[in-house]
Backbone as numpy.savetxt, mean C-alpha at the origin, in Angstrom:
# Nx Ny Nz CAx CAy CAz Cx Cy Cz
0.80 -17.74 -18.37 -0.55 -17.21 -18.47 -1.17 -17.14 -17.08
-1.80 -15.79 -16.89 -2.23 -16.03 -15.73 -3.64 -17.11 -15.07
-4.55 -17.34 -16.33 -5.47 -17.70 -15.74 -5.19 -19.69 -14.83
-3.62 -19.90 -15.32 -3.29 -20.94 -14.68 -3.44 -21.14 -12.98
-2.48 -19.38 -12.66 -2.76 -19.40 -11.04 -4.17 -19.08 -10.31
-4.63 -19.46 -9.13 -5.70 -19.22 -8.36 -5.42 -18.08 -8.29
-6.06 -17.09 -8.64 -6.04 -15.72 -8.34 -6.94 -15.33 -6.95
-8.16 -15.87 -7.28 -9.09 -15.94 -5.64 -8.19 -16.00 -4.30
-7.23 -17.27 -4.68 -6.85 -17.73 -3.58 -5.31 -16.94 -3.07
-5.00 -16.23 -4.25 -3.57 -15.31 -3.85 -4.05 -14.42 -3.34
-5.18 -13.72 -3.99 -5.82 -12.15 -3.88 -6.38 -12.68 -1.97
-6.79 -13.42 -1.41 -7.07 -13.72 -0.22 -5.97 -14.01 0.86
-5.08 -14.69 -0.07 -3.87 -15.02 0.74 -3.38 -13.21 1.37
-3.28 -12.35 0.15 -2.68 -11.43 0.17 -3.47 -10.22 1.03
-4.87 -10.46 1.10 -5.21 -9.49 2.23 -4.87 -9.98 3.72
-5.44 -11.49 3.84 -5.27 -12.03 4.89 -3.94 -11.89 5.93
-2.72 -11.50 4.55 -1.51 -11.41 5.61 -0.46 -9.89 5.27
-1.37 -9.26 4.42 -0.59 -7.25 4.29 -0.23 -7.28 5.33
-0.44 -6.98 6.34 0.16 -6.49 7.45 1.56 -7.25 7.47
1.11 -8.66 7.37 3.01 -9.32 7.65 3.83 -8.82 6.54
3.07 -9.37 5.48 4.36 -8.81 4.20 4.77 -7.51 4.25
4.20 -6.75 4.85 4.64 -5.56 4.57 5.37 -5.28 5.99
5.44 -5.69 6.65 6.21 -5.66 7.91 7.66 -6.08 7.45
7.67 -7.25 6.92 8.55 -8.08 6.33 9.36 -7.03 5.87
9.01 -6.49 4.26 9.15 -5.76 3.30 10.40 -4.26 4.20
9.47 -3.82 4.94 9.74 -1.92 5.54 9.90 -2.45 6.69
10.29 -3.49 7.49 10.65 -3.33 8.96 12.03 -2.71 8.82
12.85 -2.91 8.08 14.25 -2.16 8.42 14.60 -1.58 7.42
13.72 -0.90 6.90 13.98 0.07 5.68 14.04 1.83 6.12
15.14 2.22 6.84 15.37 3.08 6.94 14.67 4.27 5.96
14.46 4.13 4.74 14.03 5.22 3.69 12.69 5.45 3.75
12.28 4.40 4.47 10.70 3.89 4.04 10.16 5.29 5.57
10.82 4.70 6.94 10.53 5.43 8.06 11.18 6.75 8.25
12.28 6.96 7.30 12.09 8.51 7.18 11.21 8.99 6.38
10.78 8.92 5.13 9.62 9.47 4.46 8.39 9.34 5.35
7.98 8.34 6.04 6.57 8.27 6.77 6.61 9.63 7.93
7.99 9.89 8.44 8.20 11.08 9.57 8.27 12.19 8.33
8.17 12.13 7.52 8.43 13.50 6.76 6.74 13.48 6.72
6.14 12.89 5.99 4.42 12.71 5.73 3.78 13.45 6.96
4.42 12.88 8.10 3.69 13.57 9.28 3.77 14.79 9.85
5.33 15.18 9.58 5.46 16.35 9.90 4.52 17.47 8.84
5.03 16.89 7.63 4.38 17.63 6.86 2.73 18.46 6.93
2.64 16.84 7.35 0.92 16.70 7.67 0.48 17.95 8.76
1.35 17.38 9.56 0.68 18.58 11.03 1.45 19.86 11.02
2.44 20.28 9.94 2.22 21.71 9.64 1.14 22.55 8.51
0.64 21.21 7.54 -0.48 21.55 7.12 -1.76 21.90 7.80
-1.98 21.11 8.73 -2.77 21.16 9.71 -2.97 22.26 10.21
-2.06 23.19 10.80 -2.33 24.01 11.46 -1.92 25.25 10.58
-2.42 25.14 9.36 -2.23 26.53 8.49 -3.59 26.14 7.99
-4.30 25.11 8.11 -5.60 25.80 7.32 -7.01 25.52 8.08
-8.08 25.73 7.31 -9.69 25.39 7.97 -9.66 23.81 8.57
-10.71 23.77 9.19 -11.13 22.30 10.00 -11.72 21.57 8.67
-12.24 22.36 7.61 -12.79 21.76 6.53 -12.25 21.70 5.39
-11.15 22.67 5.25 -9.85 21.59 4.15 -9.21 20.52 4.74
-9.08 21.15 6.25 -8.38 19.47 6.63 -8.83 18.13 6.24
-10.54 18.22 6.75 -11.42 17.28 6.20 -11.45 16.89 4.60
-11.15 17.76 3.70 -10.65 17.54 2.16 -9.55 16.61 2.20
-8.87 17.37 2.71 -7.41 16.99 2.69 -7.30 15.09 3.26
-7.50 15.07 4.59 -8.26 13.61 5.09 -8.92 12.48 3.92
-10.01 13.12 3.42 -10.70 12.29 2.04 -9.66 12.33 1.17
-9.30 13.05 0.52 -8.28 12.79 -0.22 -7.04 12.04 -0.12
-6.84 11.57 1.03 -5.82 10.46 1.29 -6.27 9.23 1.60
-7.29 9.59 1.71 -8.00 8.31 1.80 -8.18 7.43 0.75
-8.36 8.21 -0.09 -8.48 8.13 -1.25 -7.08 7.59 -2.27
-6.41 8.12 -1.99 -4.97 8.05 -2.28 -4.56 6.47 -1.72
-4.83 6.32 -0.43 -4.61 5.35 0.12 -4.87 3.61 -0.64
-6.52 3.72 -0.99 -7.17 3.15 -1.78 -6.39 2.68 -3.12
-6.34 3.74 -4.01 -5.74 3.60 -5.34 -3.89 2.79 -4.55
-3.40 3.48 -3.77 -2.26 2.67 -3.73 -1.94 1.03 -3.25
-3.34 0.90 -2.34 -3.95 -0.23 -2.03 -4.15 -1.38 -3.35
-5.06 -0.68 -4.21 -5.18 -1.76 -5.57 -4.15 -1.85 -6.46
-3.13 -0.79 -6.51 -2.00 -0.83 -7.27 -0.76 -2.15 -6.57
-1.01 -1.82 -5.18 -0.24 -3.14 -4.47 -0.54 -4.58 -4.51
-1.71 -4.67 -4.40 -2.63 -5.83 -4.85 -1.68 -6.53 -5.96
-2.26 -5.86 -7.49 -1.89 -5.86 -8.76 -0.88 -6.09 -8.68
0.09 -5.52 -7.84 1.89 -6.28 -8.35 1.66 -7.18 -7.33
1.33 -7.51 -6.44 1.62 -8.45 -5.35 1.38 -10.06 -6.88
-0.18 -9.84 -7.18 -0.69 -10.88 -7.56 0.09 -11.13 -9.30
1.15 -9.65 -9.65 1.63 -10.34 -11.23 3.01 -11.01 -10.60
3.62 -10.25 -9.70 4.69 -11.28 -8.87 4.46 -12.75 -8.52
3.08 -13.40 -8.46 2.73 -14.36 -7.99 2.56 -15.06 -9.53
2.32 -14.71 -10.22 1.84 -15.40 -12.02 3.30 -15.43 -12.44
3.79 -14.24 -12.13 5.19 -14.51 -12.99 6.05 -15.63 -12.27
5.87 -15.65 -10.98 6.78 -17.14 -9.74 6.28 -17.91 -10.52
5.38 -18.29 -10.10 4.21 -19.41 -11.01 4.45 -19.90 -12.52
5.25 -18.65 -13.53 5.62 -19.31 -14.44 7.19 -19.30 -14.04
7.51 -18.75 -13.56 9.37 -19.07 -13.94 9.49 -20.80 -13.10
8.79 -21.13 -11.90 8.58 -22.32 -11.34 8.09 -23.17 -12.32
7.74 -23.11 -13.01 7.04 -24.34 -14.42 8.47 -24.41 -15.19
């Protein structure tokens, strides 16, 4: 059950150190740093096919994107942490 684990204290743990885990995670994940060079290329041939103000759409909208993938990471970070938490009991 989750309400056993500190959730406060994972959900803090887990901003406090994204950057490492995820360093951890994609430092030598070849698949991970070719898709990010595809994103970009992609990006800056989008770029230069349209307005300064779809770009700006386009910008919010990943931002946006960013966000939702942000709380979706969260969410497994912290059921990975309930489920340790019970298989450790």
């Amino acid at each position: 059950m989750r309400d056993s684990m500190d959730t406060d204290a994972m959900t803090d743990y887990y901003w406090e150190n994204l950057k490492d885990i995820l360093q951890r995670q994609f430092a030598d994940d070849d698949e991970y740093h070719a898709l990010i060079q595809k994103k970009i290329t992609a990006e800056n041939a989008l770029k230069a096919l349209i307005s300064e103000e779809a770009w700006s759409l386009y910008l919010e909208l990943d931002a946006i994107s960013n966000e939702l993938e942000s709380v979706r990471l969260e969410a497994m970070y912290l059921t990975g942490a309930a489920d340790h938490e019970k298989l450790s009991k």
